[in-house]
PLY file of the C-alpha trace (Angstrom):
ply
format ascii 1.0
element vertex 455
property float x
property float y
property float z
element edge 454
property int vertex1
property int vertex2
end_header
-123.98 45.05 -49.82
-123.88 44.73 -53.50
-125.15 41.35 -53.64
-128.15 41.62 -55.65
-127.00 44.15 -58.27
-125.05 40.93 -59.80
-128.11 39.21 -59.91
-128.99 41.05 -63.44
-125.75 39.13 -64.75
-127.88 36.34 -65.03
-128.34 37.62 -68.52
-124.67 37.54 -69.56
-124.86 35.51 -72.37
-123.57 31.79 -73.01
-120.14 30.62 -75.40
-121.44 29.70 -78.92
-124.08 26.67 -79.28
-126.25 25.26 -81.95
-129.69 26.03 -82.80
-132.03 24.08 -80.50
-135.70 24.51 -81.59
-138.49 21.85 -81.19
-140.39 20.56 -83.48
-144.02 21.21 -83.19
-144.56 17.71 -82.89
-142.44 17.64 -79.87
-143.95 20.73 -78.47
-147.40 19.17 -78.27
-146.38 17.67 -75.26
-147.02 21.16 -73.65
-150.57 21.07 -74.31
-151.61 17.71 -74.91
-151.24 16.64 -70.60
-147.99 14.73 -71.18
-146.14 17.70 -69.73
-146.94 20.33 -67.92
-146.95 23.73 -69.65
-143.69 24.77 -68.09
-142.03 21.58 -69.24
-142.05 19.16 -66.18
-143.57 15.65 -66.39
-147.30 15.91 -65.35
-147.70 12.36 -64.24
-147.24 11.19 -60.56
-143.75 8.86 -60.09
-143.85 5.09 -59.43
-144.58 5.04 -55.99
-146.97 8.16 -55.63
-144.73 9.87 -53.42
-144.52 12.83 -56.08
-148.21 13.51 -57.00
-149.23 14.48 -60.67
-149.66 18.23 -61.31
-153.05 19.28 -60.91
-152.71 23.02 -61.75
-150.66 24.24 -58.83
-151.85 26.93 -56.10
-154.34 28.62 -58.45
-155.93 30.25 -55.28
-154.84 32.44 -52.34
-155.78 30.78 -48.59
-158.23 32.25 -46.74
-156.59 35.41 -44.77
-154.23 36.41 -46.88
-154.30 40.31 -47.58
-153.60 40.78 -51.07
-150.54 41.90 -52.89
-147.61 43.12 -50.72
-149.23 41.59 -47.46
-147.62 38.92 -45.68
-148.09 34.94 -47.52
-150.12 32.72 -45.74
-149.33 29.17 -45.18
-151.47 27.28 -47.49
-150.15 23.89 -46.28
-149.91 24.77 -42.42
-151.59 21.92 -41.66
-149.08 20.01 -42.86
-146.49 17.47 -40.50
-143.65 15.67 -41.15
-143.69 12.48 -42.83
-140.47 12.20 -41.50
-136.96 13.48 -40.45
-133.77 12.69 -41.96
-131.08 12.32 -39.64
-127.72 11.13 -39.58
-128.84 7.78 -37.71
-131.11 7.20 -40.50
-129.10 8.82 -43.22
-128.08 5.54 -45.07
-131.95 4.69 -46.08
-132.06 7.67 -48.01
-128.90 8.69 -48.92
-129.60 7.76 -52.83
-132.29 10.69 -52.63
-129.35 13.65 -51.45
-126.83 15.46 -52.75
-123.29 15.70 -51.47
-123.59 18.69 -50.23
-126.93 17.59 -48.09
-124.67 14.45 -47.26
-121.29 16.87 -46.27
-123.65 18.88 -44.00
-124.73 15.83 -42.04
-121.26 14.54 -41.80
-119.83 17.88 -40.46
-123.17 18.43 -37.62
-124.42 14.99 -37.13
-125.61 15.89 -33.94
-127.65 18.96 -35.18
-128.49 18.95 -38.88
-131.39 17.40 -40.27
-134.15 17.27 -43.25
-138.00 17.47 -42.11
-139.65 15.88 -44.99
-143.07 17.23 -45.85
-145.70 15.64 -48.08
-145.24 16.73 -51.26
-147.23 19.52 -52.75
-146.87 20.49 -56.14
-147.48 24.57 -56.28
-146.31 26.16 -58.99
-148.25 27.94 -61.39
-148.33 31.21 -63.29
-150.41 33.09 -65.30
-152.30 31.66 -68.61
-150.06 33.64 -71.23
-146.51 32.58 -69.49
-147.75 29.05 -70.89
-148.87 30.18 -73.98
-145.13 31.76 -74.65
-143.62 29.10 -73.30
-145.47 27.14 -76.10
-143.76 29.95 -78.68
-140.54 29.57 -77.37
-140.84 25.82 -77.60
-140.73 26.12 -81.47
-138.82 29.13 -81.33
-136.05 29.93 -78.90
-132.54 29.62 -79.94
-128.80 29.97 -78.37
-127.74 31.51 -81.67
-124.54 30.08 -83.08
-121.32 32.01 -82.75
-123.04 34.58 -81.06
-123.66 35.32 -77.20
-127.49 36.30 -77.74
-130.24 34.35 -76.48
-132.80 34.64 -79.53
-136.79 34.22 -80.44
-138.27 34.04 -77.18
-139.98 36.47 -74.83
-142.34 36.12 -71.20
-142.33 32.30 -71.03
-139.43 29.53 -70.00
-136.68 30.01 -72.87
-136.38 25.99 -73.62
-138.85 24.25 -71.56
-138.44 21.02 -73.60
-134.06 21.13 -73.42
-131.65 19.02 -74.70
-128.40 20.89 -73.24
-127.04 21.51 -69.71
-126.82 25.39 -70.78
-130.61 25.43 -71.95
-131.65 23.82 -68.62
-129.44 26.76 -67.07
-131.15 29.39 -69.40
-134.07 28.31 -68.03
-133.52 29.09 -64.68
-131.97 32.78 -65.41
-135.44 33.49 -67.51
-137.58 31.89 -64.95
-140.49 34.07 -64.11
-139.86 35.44 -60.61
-141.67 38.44 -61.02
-141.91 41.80 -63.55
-142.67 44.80 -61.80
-141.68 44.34 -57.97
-139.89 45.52 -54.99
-138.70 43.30 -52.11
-136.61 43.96 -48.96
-133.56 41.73 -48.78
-131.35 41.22 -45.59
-127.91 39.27 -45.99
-126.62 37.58 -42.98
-122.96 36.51 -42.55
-123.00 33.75 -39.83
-119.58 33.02 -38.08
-119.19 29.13 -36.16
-120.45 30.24 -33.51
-124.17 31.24 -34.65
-123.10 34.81 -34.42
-124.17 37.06 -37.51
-124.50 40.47 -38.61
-126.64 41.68 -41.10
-126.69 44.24 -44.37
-130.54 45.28 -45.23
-131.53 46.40 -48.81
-134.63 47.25 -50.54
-134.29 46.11 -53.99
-136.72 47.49 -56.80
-136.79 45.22 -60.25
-138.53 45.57 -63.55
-138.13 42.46 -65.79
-139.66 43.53 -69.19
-138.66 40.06 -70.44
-141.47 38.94 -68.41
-144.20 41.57 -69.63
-147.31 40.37 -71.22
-147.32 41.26 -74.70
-143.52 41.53 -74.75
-142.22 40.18 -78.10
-138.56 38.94 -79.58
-138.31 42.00 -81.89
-138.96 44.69 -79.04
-136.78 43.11 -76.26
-133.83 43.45 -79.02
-133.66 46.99 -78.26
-134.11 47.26 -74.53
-132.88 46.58 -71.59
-133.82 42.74 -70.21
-133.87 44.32 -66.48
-133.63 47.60 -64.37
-132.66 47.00 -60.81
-132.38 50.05 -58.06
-131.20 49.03 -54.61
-131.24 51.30 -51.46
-129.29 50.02 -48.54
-130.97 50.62 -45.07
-128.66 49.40 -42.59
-125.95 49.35 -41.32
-125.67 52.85 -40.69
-122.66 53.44 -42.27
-123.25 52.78 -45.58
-127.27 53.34 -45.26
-128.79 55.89 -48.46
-126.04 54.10 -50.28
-127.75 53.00 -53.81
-126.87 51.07 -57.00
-128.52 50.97 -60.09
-127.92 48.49 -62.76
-128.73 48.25 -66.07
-128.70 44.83 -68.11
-129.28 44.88 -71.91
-130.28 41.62 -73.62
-127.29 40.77 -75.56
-124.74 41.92 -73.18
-121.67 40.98 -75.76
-123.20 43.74 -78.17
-123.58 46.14 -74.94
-122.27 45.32 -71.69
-123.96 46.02 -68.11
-124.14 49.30 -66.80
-123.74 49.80 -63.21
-124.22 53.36 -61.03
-123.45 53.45 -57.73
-124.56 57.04 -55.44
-122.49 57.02 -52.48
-124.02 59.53 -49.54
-121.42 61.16 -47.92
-120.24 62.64 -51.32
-123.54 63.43 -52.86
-122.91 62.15 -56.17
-123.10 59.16 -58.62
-120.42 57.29 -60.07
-119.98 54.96 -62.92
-119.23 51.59 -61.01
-117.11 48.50 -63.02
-119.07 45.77 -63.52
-117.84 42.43 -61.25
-118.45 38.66 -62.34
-117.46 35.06 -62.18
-115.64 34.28 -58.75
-114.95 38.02 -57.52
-115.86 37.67 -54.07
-119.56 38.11 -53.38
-119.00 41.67 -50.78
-122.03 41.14 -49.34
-121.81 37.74 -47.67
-118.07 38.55 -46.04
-116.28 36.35 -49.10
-118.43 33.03 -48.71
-119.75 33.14 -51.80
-118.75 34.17 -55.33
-120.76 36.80 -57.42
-121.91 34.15 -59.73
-123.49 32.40 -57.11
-125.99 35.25 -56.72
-129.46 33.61 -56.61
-127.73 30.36 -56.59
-126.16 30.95 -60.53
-125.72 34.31 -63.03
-123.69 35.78 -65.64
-122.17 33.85 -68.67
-121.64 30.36 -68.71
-118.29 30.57 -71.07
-115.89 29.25 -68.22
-117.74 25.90 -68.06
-118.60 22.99 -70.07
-121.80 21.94 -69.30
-123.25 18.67 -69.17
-127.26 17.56 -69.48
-126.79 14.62 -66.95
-131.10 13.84 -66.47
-133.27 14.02 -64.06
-133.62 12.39 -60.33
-135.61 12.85 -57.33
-134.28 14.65 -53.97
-135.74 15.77 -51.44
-135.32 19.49 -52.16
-136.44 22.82 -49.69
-140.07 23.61 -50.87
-143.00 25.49 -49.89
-140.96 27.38 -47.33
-143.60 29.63 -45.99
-143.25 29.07 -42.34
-139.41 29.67 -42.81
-140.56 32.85 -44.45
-143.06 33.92 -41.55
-142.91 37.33 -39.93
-143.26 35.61 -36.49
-139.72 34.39 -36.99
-136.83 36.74 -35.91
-133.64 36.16 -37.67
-131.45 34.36 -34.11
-134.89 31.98 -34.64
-133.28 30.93 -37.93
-129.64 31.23 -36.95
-127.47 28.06 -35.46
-123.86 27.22 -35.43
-122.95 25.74 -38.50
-126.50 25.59 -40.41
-130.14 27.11 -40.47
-132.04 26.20 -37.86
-133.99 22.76 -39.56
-137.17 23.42 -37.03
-138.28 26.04 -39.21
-137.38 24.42 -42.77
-139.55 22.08 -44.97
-138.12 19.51 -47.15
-140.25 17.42 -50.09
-139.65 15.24 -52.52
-139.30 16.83 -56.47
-137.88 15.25 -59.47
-134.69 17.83 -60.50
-132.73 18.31 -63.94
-129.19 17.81 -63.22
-126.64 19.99 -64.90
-122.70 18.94 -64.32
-120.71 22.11 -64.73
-116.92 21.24 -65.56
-114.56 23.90 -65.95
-112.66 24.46 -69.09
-108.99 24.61 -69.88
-107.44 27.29 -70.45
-110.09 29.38 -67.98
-109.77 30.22 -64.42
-112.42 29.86 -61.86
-112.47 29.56 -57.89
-114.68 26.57 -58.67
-113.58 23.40 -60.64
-116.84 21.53 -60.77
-120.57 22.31 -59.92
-123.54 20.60 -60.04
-126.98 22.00 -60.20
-130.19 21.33 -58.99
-133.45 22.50 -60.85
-137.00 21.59 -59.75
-138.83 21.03 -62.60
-141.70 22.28 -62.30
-140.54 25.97 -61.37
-137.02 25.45 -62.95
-135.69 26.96 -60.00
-132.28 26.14 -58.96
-132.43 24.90 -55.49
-129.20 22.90 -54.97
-125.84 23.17 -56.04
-122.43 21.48 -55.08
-119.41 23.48 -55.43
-115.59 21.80 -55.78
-112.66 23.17 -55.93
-109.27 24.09 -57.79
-108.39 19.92 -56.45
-111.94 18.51 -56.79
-112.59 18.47 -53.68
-116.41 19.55 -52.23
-115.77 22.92 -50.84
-119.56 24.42 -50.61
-122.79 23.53 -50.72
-126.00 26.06 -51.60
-129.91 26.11 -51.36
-132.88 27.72 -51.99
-135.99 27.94 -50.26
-138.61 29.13 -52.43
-142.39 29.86 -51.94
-145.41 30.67 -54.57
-146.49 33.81 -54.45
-150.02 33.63 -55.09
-151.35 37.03 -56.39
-153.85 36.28 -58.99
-152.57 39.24 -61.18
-149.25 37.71 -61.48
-148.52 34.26 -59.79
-144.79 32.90 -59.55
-142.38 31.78 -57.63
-139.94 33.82 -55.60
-137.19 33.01 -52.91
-137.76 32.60 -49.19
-134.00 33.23 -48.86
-130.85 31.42 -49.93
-127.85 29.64 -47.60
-124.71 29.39 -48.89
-122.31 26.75 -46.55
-118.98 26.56 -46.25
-117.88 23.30 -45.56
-114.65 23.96 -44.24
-114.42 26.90 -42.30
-117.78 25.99 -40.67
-119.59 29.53 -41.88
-122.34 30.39 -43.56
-124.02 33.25 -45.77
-127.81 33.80 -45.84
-129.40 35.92 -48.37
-132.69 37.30 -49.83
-134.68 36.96 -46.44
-137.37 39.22 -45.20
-138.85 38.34 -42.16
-137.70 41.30 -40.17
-138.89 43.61 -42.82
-141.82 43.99 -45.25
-143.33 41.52 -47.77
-142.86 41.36 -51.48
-145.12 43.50 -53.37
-145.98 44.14 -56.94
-145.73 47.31 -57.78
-145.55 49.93 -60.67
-142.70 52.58 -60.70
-142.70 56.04 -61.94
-140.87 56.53 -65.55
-137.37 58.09 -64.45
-137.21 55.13 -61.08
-134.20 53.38 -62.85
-132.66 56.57 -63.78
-129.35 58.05 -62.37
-131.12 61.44 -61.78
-133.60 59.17 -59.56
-130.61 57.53 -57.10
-129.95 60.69 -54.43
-133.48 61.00 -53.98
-133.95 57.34 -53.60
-131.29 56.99 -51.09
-133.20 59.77 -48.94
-131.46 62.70 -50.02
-133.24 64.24 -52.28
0 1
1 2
2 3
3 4
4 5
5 6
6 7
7 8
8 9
9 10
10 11
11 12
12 13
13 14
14 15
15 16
16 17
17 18
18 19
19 20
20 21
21 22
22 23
23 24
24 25
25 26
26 27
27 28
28 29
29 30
30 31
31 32
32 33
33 34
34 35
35 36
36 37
37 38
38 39
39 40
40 41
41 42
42 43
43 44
44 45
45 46
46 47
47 48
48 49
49 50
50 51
51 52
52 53
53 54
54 55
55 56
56 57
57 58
58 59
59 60
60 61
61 62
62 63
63 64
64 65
65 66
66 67
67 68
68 69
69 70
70 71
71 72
72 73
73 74
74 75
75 76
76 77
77 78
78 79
79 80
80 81
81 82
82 83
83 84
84 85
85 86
86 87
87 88
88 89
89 90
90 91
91 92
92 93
93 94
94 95
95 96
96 97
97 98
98 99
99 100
100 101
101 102
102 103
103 104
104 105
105 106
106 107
107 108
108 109
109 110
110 111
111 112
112 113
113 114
114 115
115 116
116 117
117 118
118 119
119 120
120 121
121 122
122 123
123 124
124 125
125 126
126 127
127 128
128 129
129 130
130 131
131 132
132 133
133 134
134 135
135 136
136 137
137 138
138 139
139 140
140 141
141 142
142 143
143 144
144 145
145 146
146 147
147 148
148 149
149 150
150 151
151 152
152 153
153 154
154 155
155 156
156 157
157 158
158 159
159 160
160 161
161 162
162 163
163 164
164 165
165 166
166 167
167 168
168 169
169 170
170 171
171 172
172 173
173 174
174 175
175 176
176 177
177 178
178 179
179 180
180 181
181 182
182 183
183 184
184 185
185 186
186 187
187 188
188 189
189 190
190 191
191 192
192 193
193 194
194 195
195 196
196 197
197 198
198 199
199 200
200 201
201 202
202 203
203 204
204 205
205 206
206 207
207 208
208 209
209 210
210 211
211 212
212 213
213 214
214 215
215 216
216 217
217 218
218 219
219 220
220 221
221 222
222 223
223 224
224 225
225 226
226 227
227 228
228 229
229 230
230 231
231 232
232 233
233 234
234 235
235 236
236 237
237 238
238 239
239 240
240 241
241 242
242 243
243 244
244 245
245 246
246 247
247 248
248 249
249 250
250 251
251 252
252 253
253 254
254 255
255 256
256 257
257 258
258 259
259 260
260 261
261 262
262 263
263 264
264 265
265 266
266 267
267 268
268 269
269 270
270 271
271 272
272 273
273 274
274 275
275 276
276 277
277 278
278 279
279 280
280 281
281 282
282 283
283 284
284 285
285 286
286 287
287 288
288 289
289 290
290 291
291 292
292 293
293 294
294 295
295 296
296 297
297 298
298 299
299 300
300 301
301 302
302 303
303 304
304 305
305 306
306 307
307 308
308 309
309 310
310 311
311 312
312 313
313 314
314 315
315 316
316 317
317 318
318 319
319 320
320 321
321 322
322 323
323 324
324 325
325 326
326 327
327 328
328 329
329 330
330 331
331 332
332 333
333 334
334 335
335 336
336 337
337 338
338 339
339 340
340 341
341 342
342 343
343 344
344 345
345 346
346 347
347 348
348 349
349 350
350 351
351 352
352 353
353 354
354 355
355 356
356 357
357 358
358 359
359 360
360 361
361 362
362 363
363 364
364 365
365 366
366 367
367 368
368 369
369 370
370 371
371 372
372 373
373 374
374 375
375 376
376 377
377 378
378 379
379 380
380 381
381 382
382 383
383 384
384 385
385 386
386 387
387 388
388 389
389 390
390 391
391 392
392 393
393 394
394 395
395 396
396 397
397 398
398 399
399 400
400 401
401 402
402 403
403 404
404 405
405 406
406 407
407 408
408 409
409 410
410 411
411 412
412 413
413 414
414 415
415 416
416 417
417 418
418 419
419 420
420 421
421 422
422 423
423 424
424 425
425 426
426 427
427 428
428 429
429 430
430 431
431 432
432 433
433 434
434 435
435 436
436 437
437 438
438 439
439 440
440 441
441 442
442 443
443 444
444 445
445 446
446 447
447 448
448 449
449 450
450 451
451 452
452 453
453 454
């Protein structure tokens, strides 16, 4: 049930590293049509079969709502170019990961990739660019220090030249300032059997806000998170608020958790690295909360390029309210009728770890699509080397003209041995995301009974 509180230790800070500014002459590439303003290569690739950026999804479809009303396929019209399966696995093997590969080995009767014409969405809001820009020329992983420095709203290193910037990037990515969502976690047995924890989960990202500056987010908090858990019944009215502070190694996390049945708030220790995720019945670590958080000083990471794979995208009909969660569940793996696969060039970040350190997870690779800087993919080895779990995220634009971005459809975590799985971060039973504004004292402790309905 606590999944998502952990998600604010995606700003636990990074071991020492060097200065890595651009120069401005570098930099230009964010304006002058070379790259996009986010950082990802404009142009189409060889072949065509990734388009050039035009802008992204600057526009809602017809029939959507408005903020907080349920998305709207904009690409409904869509069908499959084609379907990966494991008879015709070898042609395209080169474009998967080993995790995609390990799935089809385990279910080759059952798992497969629907591969949708490519559609290059993302886009946010006119000043996100401009601070990318700023950061571009700016941002730093100061030395000998744990503090991510000189940047504010936009992505922290959106030209990088490190594994760790890359993952900086996607722990900064803009997935929303002022919002609340409803988030129900789904522990899957081999059978197809689940049960399933709902929260509501209220964020405020002040990294994000426009206007925000270096200098002020030095003395605040980089996010307040309140989460209220609904069901089941006994634990519902539970809440936990966390509070993360920018440079955690100066202040660390602060974590309250109001428990019901005694009426009162406690102090609650704050949990990283491999502790066992509680929410997802020990299939996933708390550091794989939305797919990677929390410091990166276990690892030694590694800037391997870029490649294309076909990656989950666009993932609206996945995310549809006319889908009931046993429409998404099967034994061993989502259900693929409902999932849309496209072709994306991703970083690749090799994550090794370091001697001396202790980790349930030897190796991982990551997956970033580059134009959202999302992590979509990872690999996960362990204490031998050996390929252990596998991870994705489905991820949709949200299209509200006051604040476009993208934000996650929901997340499946597989476990290649035992044959389970974890979903997370899906909504389809419940309401949609919704930008909102919350009253002054919301992430306060004196705020948490009442929150949890008993107050």
């Amino acid at each position: 049930m606590k999944r998502i509180i952990f998600t604010v230790l995606a700003l636990a800070l990074t071991a020492p590293m060097a200065l890595a500014k651009v120069p401005e002459s570098e930099a230009q590439a964010l304006k002058n049509g070379t790259l996009t303003p986010l950082g990802a290569e404009k142009k189409a690739n060889a072949d065509g079969t990734i388009p050039a950026w035009d802008g992204g999804l600057k526009a809602a479809p017809a029939g959507w709502g408005g903020n907080g009303k349920r998305l709207v396929d904009p690409y409904a019209g869509d069908k499959p170019l084609f379907t990966i399966t494991a008879e015709n696995l070898a042609q395209y093997k080169p474009k998967l990961t080993a995790g995609q590969l390990a799935l089809f080995a385990r279910y080759p009767k059952t798992y497969k990739l629907p591969v949708y014409p490519t559609r290059r969405s993302v886009y946010n809001a006119p000043y996100i660019y401009d601070a990318t820009y700023q950061n571009a020329l700016n941002s730093v992983l100061a030395e000998g220090s744990d503090a991510f420095q000189g940047g504010a709203m936009g992505v922290p290193f959106p030209i990088p030249k490190t594994g760790a910037e890359v993952i900086w990037n996607q722990k900064l990515k803009h997935s929303g300032y002022s919002f609340r969502r409803w988030n129900s976690q789904l522990s899957v047995s081999m059978e197809g059997k689940f049960t399933e924890t709902r929260l509501r989960e209220d964020n405020l990202a002040p990294y994000i806000e426009k206007g925000m500056t270096p200098a002020r987010l030095n003395d605040m908090m980089a996010v307040y998170f309140l989460q209220v858990v609904k069901s089941p019944p006994r634990i519902a009215g539970t809440v936990n608020l966390a509070l993360s502070p920018m440079d955690q190694k100066k202040a660390p996390q602060i974590v309250f958790q109001y428990n019901p049945g005694q009426k009162r708030v406690r102090r609650a220790p704050a949990v990283a690295y491999d502790a066992p995720d509680p929410g997802t019945d020990g299939l996933t670590t708390v550091d794989q909360i939305d797919m990677f958080n929390g410091p990166l000083d276990r690892y030694s990471w590694k800037l391997v390029g870029k490649k294309e794979l076909y990656i989950p995208y666009n993932s609206y009909h996945l995310h549809s309210d006319k889908l009931k969660y046993k429409d998404l569940v099967r034994p061993g793996h989502l259900n693929p009728e409902h999932a849309r696969y496209e072709l994306h060039r991703v970083w690749v970040v090799e994550a090794t770890l370091k001697q001396g350190t202790s980790h349930a997870y030897s190796r991982r690779t990551f997956y970033l699509e580059e134009d959202s800087w999302s992590l979509v993919l990872t690999d996960l080895y362990d204490a031998r080397g050996q390929l252990w779990r596998a991870q994705e995220a489905h991820t949709v634009m949200y299209y509200d003209p006051t604040d476009p971005h993208i934000i996650t459809a929901g997340e499946v975590a597989y476990d290649l041995l035992s044959g389970r799985y974890a979903m997370a971060a899906f909504s389809n039973e419940a309401d949609e995301f919704k930008h909102m504004s919350f009253p002054k004292n919301h992430f306060e402790q004196s705020n948490m009974e009442k929150a949890g309905g008993g107050g």
